[in-house]
C-alpha positions in Angstrom: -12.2 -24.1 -6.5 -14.7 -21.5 -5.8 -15.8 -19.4 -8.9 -14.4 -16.1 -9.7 -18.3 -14.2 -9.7 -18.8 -15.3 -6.2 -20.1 -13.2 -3.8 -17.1 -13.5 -1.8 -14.7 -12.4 -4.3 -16.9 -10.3 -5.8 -16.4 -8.5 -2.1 -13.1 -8.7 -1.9 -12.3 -6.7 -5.3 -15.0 -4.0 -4.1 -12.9 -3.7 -1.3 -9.5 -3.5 -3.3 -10.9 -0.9 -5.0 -12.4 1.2 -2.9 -9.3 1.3 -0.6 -7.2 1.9 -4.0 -7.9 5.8 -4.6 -6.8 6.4 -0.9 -4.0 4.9 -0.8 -2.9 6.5 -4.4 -3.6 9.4 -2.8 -1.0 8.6 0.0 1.7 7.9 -2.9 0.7 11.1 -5.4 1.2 13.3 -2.7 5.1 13.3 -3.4 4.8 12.6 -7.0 1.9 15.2 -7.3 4.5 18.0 -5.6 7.1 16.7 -7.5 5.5 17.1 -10.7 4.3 20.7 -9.9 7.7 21.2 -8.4 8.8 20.0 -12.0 6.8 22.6 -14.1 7.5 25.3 -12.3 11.2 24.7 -12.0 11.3 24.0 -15.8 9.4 27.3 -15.8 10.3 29.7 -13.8 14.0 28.8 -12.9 15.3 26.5 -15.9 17.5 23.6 -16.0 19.3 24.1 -13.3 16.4 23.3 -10.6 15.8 20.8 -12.5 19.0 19.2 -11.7 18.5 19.8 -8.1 15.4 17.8 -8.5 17.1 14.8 -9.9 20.1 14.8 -7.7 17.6 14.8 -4.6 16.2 11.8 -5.8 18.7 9.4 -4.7 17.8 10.6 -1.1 13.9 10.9 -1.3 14.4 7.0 -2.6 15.9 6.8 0.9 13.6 8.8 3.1 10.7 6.4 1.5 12.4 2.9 2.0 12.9 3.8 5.8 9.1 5.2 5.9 8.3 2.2 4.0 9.8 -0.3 6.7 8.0 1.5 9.3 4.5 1.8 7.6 4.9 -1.8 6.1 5.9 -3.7 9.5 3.7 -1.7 11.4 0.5 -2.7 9.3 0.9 -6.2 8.9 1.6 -6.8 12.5 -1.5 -3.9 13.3 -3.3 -6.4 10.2 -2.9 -9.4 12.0 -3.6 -8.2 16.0 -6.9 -6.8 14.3 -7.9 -9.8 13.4 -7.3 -11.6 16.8 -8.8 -9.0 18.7 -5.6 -8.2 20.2 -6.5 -4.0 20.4 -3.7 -3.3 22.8 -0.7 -5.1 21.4 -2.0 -3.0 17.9 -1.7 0.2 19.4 1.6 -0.6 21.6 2.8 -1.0 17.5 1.2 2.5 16.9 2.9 4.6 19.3 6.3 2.7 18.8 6.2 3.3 15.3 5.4 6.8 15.7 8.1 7.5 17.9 10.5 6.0 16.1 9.6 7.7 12.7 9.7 11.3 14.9 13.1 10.4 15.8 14.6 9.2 12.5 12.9 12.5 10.7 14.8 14.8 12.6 18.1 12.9 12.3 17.5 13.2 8.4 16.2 16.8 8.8 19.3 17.9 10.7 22.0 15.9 7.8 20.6 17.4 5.4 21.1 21.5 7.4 24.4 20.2 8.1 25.6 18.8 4.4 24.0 22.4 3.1 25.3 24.9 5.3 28.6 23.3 4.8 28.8 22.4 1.2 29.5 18.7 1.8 27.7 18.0 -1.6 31.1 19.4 -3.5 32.2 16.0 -3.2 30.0 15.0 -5.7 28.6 17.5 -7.1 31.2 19.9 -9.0 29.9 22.6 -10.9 29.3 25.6 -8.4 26.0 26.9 -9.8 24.3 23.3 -9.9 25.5 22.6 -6.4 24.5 26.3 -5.0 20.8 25.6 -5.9 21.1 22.1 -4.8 22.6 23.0 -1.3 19.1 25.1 -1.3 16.7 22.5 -1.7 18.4 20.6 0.2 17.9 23.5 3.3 14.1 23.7 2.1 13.3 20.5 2.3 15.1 19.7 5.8 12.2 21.6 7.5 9.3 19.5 6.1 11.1 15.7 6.3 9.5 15.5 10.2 5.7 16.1 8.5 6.2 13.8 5.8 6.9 10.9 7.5 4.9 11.2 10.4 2.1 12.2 8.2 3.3 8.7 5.6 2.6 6.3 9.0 -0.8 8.1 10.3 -2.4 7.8 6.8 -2.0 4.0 7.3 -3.4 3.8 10.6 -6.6 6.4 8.8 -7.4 3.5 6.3 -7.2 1.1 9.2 -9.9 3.4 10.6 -11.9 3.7 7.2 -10.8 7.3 7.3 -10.9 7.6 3.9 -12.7 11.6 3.7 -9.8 13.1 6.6 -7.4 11.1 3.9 -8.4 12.7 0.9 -9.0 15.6 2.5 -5.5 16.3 3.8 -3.9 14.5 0.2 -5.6 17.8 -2.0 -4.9 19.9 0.5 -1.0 19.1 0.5 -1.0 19.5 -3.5 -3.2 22.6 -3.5 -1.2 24.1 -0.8 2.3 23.0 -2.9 0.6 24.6 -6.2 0.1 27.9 -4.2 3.2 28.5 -2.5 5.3 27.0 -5.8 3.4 29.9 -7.7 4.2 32.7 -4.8 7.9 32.0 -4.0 9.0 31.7 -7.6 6.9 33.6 -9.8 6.4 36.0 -7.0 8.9 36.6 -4.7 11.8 34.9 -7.0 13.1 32.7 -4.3 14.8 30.3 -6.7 15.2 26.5 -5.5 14.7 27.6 -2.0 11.1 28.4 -2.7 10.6 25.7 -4.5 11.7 23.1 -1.6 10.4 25.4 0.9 6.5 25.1 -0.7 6.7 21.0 -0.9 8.4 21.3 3.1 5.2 23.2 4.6 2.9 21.6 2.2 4.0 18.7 4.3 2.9 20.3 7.7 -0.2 20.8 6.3 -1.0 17.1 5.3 0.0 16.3 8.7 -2.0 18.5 10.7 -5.3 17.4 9.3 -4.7 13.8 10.0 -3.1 14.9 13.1 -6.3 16.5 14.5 -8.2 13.4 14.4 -6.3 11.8 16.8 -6.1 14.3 19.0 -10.0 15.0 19.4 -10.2 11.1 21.0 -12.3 10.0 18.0 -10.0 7.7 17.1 -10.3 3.2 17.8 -6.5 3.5 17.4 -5.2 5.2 20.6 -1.4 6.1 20.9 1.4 7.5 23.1 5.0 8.9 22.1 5.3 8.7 26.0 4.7 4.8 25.9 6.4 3.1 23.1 7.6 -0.4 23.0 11.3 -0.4 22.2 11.5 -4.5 21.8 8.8 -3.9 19.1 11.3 -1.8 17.1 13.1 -4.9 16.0 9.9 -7.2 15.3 8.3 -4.1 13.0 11.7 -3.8 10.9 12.7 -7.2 10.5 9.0 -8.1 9.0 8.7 -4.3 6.7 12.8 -4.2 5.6 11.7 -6.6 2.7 9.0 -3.8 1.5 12.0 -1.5 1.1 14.9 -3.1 0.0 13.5 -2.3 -3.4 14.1 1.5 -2.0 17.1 1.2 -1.2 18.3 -0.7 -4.0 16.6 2.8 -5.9 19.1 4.6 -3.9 22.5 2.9 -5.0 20.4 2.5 -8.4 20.1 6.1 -9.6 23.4 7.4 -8.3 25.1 4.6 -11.0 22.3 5.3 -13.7 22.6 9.4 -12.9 26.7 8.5 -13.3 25.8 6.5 -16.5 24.0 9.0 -17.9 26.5 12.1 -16.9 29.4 10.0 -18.8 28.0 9.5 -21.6 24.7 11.6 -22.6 25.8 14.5 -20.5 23.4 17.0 -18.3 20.9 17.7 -20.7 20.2 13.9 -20.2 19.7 13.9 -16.5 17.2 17.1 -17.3 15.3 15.2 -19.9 15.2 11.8 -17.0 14.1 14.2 -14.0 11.1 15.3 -16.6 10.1 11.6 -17.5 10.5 10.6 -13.7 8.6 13.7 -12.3 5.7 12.0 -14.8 6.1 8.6 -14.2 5.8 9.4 -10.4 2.2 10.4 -11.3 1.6 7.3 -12.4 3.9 4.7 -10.4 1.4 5.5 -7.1 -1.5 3.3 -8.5 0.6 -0.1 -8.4 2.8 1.0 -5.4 -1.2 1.8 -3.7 -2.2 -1.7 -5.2 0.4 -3.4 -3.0 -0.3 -1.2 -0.1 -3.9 -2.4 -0.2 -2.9 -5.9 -1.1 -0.9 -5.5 2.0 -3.7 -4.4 4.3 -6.1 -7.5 2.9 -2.9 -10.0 3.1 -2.2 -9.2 7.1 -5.6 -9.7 8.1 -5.6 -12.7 6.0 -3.0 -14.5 7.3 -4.0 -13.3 10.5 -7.3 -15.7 9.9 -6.0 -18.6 8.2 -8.3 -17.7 4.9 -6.6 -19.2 2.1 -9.0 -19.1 -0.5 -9.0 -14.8 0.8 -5.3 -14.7 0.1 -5.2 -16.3 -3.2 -8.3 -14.6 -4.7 -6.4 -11.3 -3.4 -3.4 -12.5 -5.2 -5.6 -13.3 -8.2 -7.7 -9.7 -7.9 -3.8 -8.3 -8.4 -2.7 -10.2 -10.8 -5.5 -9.9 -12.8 -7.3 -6.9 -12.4 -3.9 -5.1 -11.3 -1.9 -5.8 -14.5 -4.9 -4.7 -16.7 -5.0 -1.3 -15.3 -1.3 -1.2 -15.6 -2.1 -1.9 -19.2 -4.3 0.8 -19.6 -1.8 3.5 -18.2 0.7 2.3 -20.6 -1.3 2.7 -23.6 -2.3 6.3 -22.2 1.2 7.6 -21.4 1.9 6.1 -24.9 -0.6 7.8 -27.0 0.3 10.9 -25.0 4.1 11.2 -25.3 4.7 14.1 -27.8 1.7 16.3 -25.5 3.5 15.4 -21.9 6.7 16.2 -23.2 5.6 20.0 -24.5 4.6 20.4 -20.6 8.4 21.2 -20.0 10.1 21.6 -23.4 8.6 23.2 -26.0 11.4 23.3 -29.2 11.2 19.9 -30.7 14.4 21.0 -32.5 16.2 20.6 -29.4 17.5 17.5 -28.4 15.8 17.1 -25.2 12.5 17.3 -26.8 13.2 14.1 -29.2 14.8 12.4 -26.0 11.8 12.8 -23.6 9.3 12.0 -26.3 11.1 8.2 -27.1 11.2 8.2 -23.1 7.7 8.1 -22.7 7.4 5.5 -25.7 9.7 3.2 -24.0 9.6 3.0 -19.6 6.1 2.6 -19.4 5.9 -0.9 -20.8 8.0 -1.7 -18.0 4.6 -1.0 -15.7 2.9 -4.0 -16.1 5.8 -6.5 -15.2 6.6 -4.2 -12.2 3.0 -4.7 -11.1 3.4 -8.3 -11.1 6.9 -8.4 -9.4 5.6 -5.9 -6.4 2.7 -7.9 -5.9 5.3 -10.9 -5.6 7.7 -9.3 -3.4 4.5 -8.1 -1.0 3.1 -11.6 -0.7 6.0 -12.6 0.1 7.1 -10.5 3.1 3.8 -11.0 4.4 4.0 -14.4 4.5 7.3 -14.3 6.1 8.9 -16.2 3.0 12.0 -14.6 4.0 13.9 -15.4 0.7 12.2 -14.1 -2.2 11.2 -11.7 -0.1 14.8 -10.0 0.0 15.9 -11.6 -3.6 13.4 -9.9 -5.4 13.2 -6.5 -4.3 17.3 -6.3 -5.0 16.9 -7.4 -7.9 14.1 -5.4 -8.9 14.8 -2.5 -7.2 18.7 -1.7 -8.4 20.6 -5.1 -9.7 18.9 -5.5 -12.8 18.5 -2.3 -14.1 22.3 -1.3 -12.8 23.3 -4.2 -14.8 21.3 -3.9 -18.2 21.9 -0.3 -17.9 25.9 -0.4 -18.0 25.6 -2.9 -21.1 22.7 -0.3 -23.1 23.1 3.2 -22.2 27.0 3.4 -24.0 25.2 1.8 -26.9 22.0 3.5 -27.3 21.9 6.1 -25.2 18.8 7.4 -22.7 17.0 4.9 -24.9 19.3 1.8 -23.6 18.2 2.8 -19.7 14.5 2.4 -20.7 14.9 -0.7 -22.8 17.0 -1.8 -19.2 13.9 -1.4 -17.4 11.7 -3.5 -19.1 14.5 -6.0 -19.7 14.2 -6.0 -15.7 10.5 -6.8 -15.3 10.9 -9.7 -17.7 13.4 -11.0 -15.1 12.1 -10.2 -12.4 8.9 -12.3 -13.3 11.3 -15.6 -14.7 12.7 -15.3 -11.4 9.3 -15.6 -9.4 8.5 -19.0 -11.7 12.3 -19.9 -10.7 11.1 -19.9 -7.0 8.1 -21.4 -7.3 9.5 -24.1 -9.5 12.4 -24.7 -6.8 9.4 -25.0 -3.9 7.5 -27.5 -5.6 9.9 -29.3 -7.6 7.9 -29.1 -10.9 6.9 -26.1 -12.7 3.8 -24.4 -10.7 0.5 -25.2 -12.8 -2.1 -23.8 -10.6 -2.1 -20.1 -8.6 -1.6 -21.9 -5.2 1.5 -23.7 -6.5 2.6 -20.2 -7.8 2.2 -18.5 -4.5 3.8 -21.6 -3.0 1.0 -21.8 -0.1 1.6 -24.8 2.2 -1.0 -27.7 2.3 -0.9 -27.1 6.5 -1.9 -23.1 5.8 -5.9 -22.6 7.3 -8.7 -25.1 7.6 -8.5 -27.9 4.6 -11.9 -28.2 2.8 -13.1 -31.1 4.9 -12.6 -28.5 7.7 -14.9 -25.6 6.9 -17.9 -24.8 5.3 -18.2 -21.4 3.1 -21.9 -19.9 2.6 -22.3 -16.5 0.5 -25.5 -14.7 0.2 -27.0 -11.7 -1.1 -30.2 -12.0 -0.7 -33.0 -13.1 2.4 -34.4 -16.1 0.3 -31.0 -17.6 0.9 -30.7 -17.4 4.6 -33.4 -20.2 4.8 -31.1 -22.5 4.2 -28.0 -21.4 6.5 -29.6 -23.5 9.7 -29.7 -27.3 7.8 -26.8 -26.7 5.3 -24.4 -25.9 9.0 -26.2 -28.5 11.0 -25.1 -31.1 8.6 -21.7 -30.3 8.4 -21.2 -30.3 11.9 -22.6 -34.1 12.2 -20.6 -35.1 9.4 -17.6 -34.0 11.3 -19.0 -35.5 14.7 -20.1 -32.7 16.5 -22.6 -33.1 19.4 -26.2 -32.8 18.3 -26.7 -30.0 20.6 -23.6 -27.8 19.3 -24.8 -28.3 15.5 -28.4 -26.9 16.5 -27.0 -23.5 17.8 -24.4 -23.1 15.2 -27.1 -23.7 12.6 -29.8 -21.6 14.1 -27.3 -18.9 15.2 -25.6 -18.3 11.9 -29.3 -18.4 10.7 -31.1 -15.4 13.0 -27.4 -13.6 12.4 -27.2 -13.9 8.6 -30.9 -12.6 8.7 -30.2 -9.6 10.6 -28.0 -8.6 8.4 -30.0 -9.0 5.3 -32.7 -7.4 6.3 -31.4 -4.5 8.6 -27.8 -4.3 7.1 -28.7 -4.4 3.1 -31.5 -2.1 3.1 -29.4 0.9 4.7 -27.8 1.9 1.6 -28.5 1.0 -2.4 -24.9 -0.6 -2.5 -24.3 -4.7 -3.4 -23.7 -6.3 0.0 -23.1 -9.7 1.1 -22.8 -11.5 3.7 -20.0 -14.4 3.6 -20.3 -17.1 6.0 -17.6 -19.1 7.2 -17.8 -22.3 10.0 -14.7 -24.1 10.8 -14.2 -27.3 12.8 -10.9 -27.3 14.4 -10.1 -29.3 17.2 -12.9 -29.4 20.0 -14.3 -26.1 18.8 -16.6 -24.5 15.8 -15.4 -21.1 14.9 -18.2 -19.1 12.5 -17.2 -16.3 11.2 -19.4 -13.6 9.2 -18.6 -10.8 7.2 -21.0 -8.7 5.5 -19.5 -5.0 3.9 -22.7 -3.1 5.8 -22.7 -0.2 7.7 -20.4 -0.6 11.2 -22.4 -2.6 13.7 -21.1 -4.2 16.8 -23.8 -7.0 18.3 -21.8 -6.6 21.4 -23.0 -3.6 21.9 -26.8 -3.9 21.2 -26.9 -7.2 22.8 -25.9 -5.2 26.2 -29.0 -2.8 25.8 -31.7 -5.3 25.8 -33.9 -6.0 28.7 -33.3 -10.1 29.9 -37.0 -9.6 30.8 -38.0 -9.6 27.2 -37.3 -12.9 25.5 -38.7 -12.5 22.4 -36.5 -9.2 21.1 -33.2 -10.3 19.7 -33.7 -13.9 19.4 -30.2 -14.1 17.3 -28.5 -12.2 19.5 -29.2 -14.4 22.2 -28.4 -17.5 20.8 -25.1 -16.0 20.0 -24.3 -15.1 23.2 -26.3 -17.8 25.3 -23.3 -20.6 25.2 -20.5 -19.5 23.2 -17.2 -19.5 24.1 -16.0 -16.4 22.6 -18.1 -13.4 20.5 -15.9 -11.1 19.1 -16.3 -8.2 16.6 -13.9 -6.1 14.5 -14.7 -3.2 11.7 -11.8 -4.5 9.5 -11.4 -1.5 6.9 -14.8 -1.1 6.5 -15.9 -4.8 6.7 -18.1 -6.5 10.0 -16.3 -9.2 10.9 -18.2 -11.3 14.0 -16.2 -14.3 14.8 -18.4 -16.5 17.0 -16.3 -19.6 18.9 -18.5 -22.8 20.4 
């Protein structure tokens, strides 16, 4: 087994966590209005608002499991044609996904004008003054539900892209815009609830139209067409992203029995005191819901190569690395309690003070299990392991909780709900060792046997040959190391030259033109697999974006002695292909 400081998967966690702030961002952009929403609800308009907040919650829970299907099926298929070079079928799933998210927005959009003009939400909601300012955040939102999830599904195709500045950019911009308009509607112009849903609904617009405009200047790799969409895809992108939000939807059916709980025996003041600790937590949650996003991105293309040693050291970067920064926001939200809670109550002689403070001392420890448990539940919809993959998110997402909750809040109050959570993650993870015991037979003692990968997944090590290096004294070495692998696995004499001296001049361009570009670590990590009659090499090197392709097709033939790797490469191979794989050259060479 390859070492944990390789170069390799020294790469891959650069990667994970350079794409990790991004696709926080993505996340915090609902949890960061929702928190200002929060403190200027608390504020300016009082507990009332605040009520609106949490009975909304049950549907945002929805609106994000059907953006998640969508943004989850759509990336690992767009993950996997990537990585096979299949451009068009990616952006066929583009523009079907894009249509399809335009479509279901304004069905939402136009339930929610209809349940508010008409007061459908009397049938569960029966105190007049809670369901009036209710009914107008419901109206208020309605007009910025298109934005949001169009703008949720073209922030994954951005990150495709290596977008990352357009990204952040239009993620502060939504917040800043939300903070403005929150502060001018209610402290200004007193608009109530309306304002307050109205500022989060053209905040929206606003995180939409600067990812929008990217698109439509034709910078874009990605190319889509609302007029062009591929309706047969529609089933193939939900049935593989419906297992990334069954969690969501369990959320849904989970917080209208926990907000029932809670009514029947805490009363309103503890559904105030909940939508305070869940505006915070919502801060916080986006960091392991962006670790499984980006785990997600790095599985798909993945699995889309046949690496297994990528996708367990992935697996292992989350588990790992993951769970400790987890950890680390426990401790902080922790240490903090008494502080975050002043934020919206100020009396610690009421109630709610005392009840939020033992919140915030309790439902964070549940963050580190849930880590592990998403991670889980991701692997295995990518990997198509269609069982876990639907077990787990129920039971993590509403069955657990729903259960531990009915048993603990009659007895202990808000306390028992956050005791239920943890209980949950504890279960959730006996539950993954349940599977992977079942798989194998016998309890899993290695990470493979955990992740139940097949022996027939990718090349087996007498197949392939993997070469890291970081620096050009090691490229010396490339040519003889390749050559003999290749006659060890009775390759022609002829074939085992070029690969060697191909991957040699290749590996050396790189080095010397790619590493001295910028004061960043790069590597370059070589990969030659022998696989029926043909050698596939791979490289990939975290340089700036270079396509050989390209260059190769600007040099004069009369001029033999420029390019010397280049031509070799391209001189009898079967297949040259090159993809910038979010923000990785990936030159896959086939012989």
């Amino acid at each position: 087994m390859r070492s944990r400081g390789s170069s390799e998967y020294k790469l891959l966690t650069r990667l994970f966590f350079r794409l990790l702030p991004y696709q926080v961002l993505l996340l915090i952009i609902s949890a960061g209005n929702g928190i200002i929403d929060s403190l200027h609800a608390s504020n300016f308009i009082g507990k009332t608002a605040m009520a609106a907040i949490g009975l909304y919650a049950p549907l945002d829970h929805f609106m994000y499991a059907a953006s998640i299907i969508l943004v989850s099926g759509s990336q690992l298929l767009c993950g996997k044609y990537l990585a096979r070079g299949q451009k068009e079928s990616m952006e066929a799933i583009c523009s079907t996904d894009l249509t399809v998210s335009l479509l279901l927005s304004l069905v939402i959009s136009g339930a929610m004008v209809l349940v508010s003009l008409t007061d459908l939400t009397a049938s569960f909601v029966k105190e007049e003054t809670e369901r009036a300012a209710f009914n107008q955040y419901l109206l208020g939102q309605s007009l910025g539900i298109p934005a949001l999830l169009m703008g949720q599904q073209l922030f994954s195709f951005l990150s495709m892209e290596n977008q990352t500045r357009r990204t952040t950019l239009a993620s502060v911009a939504c917040m800043a815009t939300n903070l403005v308009l929150d502060t001018t509607f209610l402290a200004v112009l007193r608009m109530g609830t309306l304002g307050l849903a109205l500022a989060s609904a053209l905040s929206y617009w606003v995180f939409l139209g600067i990812q929008a405009q990217y698109f439509l200047s034709g910078k874009a790799d990605i190319r889509f067409s609302f007029s062009h969409p591929r309706w047969r895809e529609v089933l193939e992108i939900v049935r593989i992203g419906y297992p990334g939000a069954l969690s969501r939807f369990a959320e849904v059916f989970r917080c209208l029995i926990v907000n029932g709980l809670i009514l029947a025996f805490v009363g309103s003041v503890g559904l105030s005191s909940f939508a305070a600790v869940n505006s915070v937590m919502a801060v916080f949650w986006p960091v392991p819901f962006g670790m499984t996003a980006v785990l997600r991105m790095i599985l798909s293309i993945s699995l889309g190569e046949e690496d297994r040693r990528s996708v367990r050291d992935i697996m292992h970067i989350v588990l790992t690395k993951g769970v400790l920064v987890t950890c680390g926001i426990t401790a902080l939200l922790v240490l903090l309690a008494a502080p975050i809670t002043m934020l919206f109550y100020r009396d610690p002689a009421d109630p709610i003070f005392g009840m939020t403070v033992s919140a915030f001392r309790i439902l964070p420890f549940c963050m580190p299990f849930a880590m592990v448990s998403l991670s889980f539940a991701c692997y295995a919809q990518a990997t198509e392991k269609k069982v876990l993959a639907t077990v787990l998110p129920l039971l993590d997402g509403g069955i657990f909780v729903s259960l531990f909750a009915s048993i603990l809040i009659p007895a202990f109050g808000m306390n028992g709900l956050y005791f239920a959570n943890i209980l949950n993650g504890c279960c959730c993870c006996l539950v993954i060792l349940l599977f992977a015991t079942l798989f194998w037979k016998h309890f899993p003692k290695t990470l493979e046997q955990l992740l139940m990968i097949p022996d027939s997944f990718g090349a087996a090590e007498n197949e392939r040959i993997d070469i890291s290096i970081t620096q050009l004294s090691e490229v010396v070495s490339i040519s003889s190391r390749v050559i003999d692998f290749c006659r060890e696995r009775g390759i022609d004499e002829r074939r085992a030259q070029h690969a060697g001296l191909a991957l040699e001049e290749m590996a050396g361009n790189i080095v010397e033109h790619g590493f001295t570009k910028d004061s960043r670590p790069h590597s370059v990590d070589i990969r030659v697999i022998h696989r029926g009659d043909d050698i596939v090499l791979r490289l990939r090197d975290n340089c700036r974006a270079f396509n050989p392709s390209e260059r190769f097709r600007l040099f004069d033939p009369a001029d033999p002695a420029k390019s010397v790797g280049l031509r070799l490469v391209y001189g009898m191979d079967k297949d040259v292909s090159y993809q910038n794989l979010l923000g990785l050259n990936v030159l896959t060479i086939r012989i």
